[in-house]
N, CA, C and O atoms as CSV, one atom per row, in Angstrom:
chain,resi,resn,atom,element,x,y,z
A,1,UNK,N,N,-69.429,-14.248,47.765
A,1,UNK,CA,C,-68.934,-14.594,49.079
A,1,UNK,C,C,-68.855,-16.102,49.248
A,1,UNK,O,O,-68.006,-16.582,49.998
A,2,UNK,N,N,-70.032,-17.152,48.326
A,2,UNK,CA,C,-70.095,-18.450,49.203
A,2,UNK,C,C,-68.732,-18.903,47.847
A,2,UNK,O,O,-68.117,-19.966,47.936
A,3,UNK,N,N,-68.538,-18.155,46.990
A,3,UNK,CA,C,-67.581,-18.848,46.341
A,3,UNK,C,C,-66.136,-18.491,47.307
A,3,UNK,O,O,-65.630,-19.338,48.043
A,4,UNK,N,N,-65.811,-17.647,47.210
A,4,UNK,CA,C,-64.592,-17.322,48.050
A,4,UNK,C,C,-64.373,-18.527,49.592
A,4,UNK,O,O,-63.340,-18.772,50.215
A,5,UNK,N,N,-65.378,-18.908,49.745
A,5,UNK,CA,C,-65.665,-19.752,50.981
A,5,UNK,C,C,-65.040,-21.045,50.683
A,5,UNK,O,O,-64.142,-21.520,51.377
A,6,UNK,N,N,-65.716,-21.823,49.240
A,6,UNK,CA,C,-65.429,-23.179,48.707
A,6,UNK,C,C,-64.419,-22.668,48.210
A,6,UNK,O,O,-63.664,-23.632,48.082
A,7,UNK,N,N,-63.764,-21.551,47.745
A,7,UNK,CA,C,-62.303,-22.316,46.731
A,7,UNK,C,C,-61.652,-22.029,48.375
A,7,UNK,O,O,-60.429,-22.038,48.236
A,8,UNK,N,N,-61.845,-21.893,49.189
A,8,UNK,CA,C,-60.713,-22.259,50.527
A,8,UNK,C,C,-60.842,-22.776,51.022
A,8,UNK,O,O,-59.976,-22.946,51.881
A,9,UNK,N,N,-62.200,-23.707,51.050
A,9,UNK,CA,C,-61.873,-24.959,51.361
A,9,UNK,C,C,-61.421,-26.204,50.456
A,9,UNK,O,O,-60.895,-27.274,50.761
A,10,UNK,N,N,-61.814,-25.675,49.264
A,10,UNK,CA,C,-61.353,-26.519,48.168
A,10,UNK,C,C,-59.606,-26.519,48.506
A,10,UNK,O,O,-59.045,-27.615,48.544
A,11,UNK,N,N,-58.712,-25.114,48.769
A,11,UNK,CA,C,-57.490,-24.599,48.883
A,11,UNK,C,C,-57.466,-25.939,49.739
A,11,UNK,O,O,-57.212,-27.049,49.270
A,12,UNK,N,N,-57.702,-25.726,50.769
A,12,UNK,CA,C,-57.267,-26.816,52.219
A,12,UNK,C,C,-57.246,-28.305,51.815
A,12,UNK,O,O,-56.291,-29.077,51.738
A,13,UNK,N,N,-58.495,-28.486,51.592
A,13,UNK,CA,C,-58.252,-29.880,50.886
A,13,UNK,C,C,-56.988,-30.561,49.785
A,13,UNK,O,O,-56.334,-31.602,49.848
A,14,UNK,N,N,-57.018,-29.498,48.851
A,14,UNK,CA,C,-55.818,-29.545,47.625
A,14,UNK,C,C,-54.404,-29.740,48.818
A,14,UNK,O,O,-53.552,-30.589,48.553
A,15,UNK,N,N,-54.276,-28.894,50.086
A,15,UNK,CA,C,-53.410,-29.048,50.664
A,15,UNK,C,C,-53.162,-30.427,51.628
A,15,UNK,O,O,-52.036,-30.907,51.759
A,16,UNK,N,N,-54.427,-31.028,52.318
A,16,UNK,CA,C,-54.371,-31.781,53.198
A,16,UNK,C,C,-53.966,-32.905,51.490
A,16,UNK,O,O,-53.014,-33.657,51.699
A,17,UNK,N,N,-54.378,-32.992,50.480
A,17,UNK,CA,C,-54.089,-34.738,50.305
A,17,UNK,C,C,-52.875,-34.263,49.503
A,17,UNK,O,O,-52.461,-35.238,48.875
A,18,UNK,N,N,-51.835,-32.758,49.159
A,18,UNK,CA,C,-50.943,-33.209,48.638
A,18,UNK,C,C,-49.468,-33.452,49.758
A,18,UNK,O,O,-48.316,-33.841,49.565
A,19,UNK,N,N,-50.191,-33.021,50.880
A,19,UNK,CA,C,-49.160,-33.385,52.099
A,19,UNK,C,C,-48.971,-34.403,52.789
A,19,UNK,O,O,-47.986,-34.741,53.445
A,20,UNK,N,N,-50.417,-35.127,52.551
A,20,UNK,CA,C,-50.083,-36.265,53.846
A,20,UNK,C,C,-50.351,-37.625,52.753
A,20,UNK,O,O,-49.664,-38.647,52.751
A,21,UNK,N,N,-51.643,-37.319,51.751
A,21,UNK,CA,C,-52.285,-38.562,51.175
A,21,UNK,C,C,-50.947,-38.727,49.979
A,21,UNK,O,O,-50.429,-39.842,50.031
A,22,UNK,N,N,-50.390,-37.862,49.025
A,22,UNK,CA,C,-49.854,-37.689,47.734
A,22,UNK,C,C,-48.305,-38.681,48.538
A,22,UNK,O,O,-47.757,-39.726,48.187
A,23,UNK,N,N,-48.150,-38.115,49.227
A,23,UNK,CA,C,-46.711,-38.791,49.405
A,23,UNK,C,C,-47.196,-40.533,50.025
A,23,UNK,O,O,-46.873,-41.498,49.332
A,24,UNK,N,N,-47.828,-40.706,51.106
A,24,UNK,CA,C,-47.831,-42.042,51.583
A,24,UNK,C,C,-48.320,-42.998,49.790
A,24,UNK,O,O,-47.617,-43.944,49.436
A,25,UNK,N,N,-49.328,-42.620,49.060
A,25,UNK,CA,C,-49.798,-43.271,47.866
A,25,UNK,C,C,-48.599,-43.249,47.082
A,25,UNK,O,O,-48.385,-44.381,46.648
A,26,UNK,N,N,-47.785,-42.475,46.747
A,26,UNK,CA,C,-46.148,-42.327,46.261
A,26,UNK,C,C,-45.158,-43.811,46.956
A,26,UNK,O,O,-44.631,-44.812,46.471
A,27,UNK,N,N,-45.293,-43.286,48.163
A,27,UNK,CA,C,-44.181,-44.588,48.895
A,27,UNK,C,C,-45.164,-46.266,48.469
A,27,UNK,O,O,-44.304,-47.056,48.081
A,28,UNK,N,N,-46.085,-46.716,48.449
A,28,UNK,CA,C,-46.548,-47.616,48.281
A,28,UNK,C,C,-46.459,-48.112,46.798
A,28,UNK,O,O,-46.340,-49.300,46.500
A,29,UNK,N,N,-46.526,-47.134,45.945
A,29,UNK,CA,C,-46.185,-47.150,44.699
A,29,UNK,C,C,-44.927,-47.429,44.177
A,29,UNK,O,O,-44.670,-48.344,43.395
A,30,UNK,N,N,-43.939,-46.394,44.755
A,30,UNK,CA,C,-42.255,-47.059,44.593
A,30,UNK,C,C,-42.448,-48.622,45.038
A,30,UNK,O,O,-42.819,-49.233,44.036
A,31,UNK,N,N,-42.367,-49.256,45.851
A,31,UNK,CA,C,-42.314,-49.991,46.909
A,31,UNK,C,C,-42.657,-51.294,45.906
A,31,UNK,O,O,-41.909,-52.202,45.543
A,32,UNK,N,N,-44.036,-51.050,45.605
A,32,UNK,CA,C,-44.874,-52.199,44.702
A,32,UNK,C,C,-44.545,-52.344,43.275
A,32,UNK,O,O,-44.955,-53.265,42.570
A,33,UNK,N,N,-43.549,-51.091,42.771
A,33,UNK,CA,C,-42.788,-51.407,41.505
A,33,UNK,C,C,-41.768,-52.305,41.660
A,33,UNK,O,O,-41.319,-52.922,40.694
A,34,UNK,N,N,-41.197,-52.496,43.193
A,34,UNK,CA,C,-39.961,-53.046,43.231
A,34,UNK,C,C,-40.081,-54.371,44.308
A,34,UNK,O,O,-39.053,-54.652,44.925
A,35,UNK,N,N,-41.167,-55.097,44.523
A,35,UNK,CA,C,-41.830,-55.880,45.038
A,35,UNK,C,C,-40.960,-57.463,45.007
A,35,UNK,O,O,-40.719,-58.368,45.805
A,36,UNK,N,N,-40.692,-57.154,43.619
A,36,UNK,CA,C,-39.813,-58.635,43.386
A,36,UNK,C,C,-38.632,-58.855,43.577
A,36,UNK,O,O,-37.983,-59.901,43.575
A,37,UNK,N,N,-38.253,-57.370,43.816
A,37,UNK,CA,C,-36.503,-57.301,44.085
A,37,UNK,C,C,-35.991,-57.628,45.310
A,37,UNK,O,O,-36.393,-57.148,46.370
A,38,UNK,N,N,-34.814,-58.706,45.156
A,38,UNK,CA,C,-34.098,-59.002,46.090
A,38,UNK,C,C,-33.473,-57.613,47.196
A,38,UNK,O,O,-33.201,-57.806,48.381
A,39,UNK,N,N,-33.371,-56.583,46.670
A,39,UNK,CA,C,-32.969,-55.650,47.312
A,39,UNK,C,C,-33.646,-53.898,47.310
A,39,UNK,O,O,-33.192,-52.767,47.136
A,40,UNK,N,N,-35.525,-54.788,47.744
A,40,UNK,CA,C,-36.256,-53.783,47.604
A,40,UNK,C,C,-36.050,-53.150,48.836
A,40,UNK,O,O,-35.783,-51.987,48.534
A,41,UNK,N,N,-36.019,-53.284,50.296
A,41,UNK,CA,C,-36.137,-53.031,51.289
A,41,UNK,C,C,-35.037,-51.820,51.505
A,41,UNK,O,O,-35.091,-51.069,52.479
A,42,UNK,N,N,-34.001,-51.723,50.442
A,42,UNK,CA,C,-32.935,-50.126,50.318
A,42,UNK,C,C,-34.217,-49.116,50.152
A,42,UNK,O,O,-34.462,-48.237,50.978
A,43,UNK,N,N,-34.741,-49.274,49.370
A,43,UNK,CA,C,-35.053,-48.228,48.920
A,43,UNK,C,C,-36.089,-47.466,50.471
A,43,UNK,O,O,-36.215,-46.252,50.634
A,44,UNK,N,N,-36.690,-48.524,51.404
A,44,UNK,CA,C,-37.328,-47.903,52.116
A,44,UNK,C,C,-36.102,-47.585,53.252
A,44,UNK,O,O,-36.359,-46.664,54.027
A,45,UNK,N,N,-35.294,-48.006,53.354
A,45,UNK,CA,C,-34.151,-47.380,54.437
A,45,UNK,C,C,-32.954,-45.783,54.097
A,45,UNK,O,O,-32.163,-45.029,54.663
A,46,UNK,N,N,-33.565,-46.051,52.840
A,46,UNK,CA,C,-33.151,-44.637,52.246
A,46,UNK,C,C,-33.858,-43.278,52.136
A,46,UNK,O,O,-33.376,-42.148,52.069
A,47,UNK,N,N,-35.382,-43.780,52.136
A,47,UNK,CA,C,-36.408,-42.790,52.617
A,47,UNK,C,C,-36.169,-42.798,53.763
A,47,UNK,O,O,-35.554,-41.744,53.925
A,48,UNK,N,N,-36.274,-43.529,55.164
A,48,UNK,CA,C,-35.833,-43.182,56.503
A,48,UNK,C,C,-34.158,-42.736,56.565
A,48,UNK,O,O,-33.995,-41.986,57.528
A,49,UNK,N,N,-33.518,-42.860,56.191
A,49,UNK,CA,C,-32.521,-42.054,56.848
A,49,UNK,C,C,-32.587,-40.870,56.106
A,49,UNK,O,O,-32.124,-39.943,56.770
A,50,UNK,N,N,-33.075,-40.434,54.716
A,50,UNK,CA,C,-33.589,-38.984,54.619
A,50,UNK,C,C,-34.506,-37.954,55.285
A,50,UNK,O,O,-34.451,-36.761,55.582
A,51,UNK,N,N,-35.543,-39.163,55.401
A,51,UNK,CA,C,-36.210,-38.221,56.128
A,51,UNK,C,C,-35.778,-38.104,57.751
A,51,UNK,O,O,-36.409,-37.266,58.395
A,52,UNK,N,N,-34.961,-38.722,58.315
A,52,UNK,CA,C,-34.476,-38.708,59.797
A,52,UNK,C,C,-33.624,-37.685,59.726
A,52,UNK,O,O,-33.510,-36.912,60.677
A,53,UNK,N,N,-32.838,-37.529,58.472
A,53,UNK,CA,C,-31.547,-36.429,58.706
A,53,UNK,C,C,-32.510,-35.193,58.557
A,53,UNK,O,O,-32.286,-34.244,59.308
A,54,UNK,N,N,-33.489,-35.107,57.728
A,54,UNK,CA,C,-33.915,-34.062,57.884
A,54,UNK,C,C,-34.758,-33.430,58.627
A,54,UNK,O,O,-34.898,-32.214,58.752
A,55,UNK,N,N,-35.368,-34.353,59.161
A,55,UNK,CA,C,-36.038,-34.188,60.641
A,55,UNK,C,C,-35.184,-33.910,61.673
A,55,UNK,O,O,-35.563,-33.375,62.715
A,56,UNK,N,N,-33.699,-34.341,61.381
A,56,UNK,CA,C,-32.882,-33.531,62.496
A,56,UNK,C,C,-32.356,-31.777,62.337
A,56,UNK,O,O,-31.907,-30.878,63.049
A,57,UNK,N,N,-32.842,-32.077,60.601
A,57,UNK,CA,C,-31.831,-30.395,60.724
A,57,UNK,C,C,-33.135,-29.523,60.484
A,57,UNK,O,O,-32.850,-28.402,60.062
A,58,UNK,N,N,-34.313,-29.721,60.624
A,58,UNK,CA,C,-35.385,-28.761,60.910
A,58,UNK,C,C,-35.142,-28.741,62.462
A,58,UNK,O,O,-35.564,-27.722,63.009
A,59,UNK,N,N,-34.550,-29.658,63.266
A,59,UNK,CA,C,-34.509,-29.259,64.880
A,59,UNK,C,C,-33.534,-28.447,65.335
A,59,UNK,O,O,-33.609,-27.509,66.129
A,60,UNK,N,N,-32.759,-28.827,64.847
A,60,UNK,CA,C,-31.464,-28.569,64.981
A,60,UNK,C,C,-31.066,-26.647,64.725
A,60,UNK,O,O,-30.587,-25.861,65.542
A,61,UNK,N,N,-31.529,-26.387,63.182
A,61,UNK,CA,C,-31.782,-24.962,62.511
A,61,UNK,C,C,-32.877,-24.488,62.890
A,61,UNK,O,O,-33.808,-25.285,62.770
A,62,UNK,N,N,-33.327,-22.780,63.604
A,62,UNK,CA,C,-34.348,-22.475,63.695
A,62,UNK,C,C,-34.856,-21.949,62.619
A,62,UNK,O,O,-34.256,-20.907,62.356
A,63,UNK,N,N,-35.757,-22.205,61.808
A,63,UNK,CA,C,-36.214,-21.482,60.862
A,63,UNK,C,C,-37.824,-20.873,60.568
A,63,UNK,O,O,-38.803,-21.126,59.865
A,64,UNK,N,N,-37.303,-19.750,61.776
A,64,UNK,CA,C,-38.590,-18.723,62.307
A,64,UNK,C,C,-38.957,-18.506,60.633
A,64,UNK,O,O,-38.199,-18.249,59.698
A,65,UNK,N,N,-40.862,-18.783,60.672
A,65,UNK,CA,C,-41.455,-18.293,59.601
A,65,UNK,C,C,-41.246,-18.639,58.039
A,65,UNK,O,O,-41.330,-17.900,57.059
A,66,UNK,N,N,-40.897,-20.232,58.156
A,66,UNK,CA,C,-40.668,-21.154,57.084
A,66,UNK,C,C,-40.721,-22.252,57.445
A,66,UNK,O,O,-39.855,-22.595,58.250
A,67,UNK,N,N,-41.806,-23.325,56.986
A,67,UNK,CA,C,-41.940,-24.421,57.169
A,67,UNK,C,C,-41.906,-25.334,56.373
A,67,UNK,O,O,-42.453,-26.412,56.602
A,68,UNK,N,N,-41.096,-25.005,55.019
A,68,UNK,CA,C,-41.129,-26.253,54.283
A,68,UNK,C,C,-40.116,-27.433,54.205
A,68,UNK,O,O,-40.357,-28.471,53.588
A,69,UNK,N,N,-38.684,-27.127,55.045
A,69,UNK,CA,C,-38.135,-28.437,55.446
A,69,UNK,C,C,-39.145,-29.293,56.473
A,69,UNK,O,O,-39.283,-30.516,56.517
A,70,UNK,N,N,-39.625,-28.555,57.059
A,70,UNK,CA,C,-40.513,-28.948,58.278
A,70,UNK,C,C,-41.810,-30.409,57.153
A,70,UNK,O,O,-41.989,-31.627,57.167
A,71,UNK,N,N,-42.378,-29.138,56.340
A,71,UNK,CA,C,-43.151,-30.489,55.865
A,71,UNK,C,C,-42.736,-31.313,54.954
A,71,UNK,O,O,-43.294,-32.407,54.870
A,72,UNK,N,N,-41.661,-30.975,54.063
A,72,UNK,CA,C,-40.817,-31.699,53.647
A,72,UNK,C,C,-39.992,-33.218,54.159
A,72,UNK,O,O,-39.651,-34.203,53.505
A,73,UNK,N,N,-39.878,-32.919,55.455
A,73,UNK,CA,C,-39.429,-34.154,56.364
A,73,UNK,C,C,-41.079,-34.966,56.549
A,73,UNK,O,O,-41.126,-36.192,56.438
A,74,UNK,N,N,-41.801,-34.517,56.708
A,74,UNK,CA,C,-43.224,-35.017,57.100
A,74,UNK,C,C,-43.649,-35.852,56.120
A,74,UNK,O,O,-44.269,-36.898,56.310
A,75,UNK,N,N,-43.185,-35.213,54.633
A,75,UNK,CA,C,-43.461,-35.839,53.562
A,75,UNK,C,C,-42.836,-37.267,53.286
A,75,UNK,O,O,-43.391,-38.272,52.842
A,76,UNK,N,N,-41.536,-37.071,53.671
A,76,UNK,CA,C,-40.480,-38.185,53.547
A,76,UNK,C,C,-40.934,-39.493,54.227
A,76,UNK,O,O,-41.081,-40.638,53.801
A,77,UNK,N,N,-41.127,-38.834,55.608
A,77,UNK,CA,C,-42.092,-39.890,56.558
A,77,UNK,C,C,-42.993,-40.473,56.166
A,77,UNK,O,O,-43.081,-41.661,56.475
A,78,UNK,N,N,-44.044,-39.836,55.305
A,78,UNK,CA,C,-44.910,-40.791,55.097
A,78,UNK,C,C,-44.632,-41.565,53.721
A,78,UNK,O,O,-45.206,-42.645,53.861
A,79,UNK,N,N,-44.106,-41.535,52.624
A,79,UNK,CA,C,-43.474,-41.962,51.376
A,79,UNK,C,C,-43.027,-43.337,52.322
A,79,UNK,O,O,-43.492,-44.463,52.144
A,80,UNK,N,N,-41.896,-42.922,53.489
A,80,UNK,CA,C,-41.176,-44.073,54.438
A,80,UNK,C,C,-42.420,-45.147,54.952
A,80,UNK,O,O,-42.192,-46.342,54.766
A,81,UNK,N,N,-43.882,-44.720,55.668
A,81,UNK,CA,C,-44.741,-45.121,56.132
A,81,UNK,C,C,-45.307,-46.284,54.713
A,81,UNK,O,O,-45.455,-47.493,54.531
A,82,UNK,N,N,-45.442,-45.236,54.100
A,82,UNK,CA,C,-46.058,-46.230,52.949
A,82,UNK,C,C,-45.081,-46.973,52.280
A,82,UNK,O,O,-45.498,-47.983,51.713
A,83,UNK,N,N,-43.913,-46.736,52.205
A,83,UNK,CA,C,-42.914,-48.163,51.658
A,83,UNK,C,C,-42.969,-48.794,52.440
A,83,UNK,O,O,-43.527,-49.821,52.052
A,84,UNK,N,N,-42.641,-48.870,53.720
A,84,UNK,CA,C,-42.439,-50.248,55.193
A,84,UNK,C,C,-43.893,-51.160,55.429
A,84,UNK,O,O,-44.019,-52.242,56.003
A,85,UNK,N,N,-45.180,-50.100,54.607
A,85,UNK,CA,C,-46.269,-50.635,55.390
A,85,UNK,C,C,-46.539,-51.546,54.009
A,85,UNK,O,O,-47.147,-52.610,54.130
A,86,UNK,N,N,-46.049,-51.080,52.623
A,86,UNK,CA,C,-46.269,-52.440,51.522
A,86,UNK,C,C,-45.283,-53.134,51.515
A,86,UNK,O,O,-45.652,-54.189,50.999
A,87,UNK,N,N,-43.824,-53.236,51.869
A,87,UNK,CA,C,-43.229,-54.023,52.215
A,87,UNK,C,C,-43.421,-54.848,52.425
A,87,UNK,O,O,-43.206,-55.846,51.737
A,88,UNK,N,N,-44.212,-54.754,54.114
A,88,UNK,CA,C,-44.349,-55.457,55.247
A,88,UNK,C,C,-45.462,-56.826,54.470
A,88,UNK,O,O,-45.342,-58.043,54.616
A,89,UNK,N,N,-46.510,-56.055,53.645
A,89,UNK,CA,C,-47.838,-56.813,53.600
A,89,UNK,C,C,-46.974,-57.783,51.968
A,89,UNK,O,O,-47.694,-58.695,51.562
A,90,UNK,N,N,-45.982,-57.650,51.375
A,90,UNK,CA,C,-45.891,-58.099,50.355
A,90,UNK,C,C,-45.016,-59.106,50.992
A,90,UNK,O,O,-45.168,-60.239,50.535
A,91,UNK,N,N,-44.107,-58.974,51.963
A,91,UNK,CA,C,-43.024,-60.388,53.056
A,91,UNK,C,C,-44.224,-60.779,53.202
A,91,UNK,O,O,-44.524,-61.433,52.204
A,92,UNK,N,N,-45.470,-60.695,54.267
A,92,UNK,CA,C,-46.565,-61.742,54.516
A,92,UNK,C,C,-46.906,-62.562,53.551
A,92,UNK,O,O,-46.547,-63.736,53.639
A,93,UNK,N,N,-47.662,-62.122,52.438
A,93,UNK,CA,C,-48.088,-62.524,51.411
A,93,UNK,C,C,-47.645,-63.470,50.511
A,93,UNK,O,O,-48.339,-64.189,49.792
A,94,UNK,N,N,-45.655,-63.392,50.655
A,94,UNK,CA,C,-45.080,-64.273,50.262
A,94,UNK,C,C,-44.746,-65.438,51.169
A,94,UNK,O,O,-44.596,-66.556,50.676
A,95,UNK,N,N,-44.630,-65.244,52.392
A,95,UNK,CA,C,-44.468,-66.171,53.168
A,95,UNK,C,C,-45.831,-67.339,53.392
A,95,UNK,O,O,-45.693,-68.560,53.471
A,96,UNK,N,N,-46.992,-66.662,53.457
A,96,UNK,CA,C,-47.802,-67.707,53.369
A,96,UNK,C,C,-47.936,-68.701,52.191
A,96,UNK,O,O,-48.519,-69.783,52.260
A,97,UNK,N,N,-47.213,-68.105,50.912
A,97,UNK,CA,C,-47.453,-69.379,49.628
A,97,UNK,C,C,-46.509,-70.517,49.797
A,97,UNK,O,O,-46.538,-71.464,49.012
């Protein structure tokens, strides 16, 4: 019984960091490969308008009893969160030298 207990919470966990943690550590990662590029900042406006279009057509489409555009867009968002938020700290970083 106490095993059946831990592998579901073990389950939940495996779920909470490949939904929210796996993608934002992903976007920071693209982001910081492309740090030096004159035309790094596409790549994070291309995660936002993906994930915006698709955040519109999970609203838009009802899709009773399926949620994976749903977290799929969620995912995008944060990949987007974590490119804009190393972006942001790699413009500072250069501006102060």
């Amino acid at each position: 019984m106490d095993m059946v207990l831990f592998l579901g919470k073990l389950q939940s966990w495996f779920n909470i960091f490949y939904i929210f943690i796996l993608p934002f550590l992903g976007g920071i990662q693209l982001r910081l490969l492309l740090r030096r590029r004159k035309y790094a900042w596409v790549l994070t406006a291309v995660f936002d308008i993906l994930a915006v279009s698709l955040l519109w057509w999970v609203k838009t489409t009802p899709q009773r009893g399926y949620e994976g555009p749903g977290l799929f867009s969620l995912q995008l968002l944060l990949i987007t969160l974590g490119s804009l938020l190393t972006g942001l700290a790699c413009r500072l970083k250069l501006n102060k030298k």
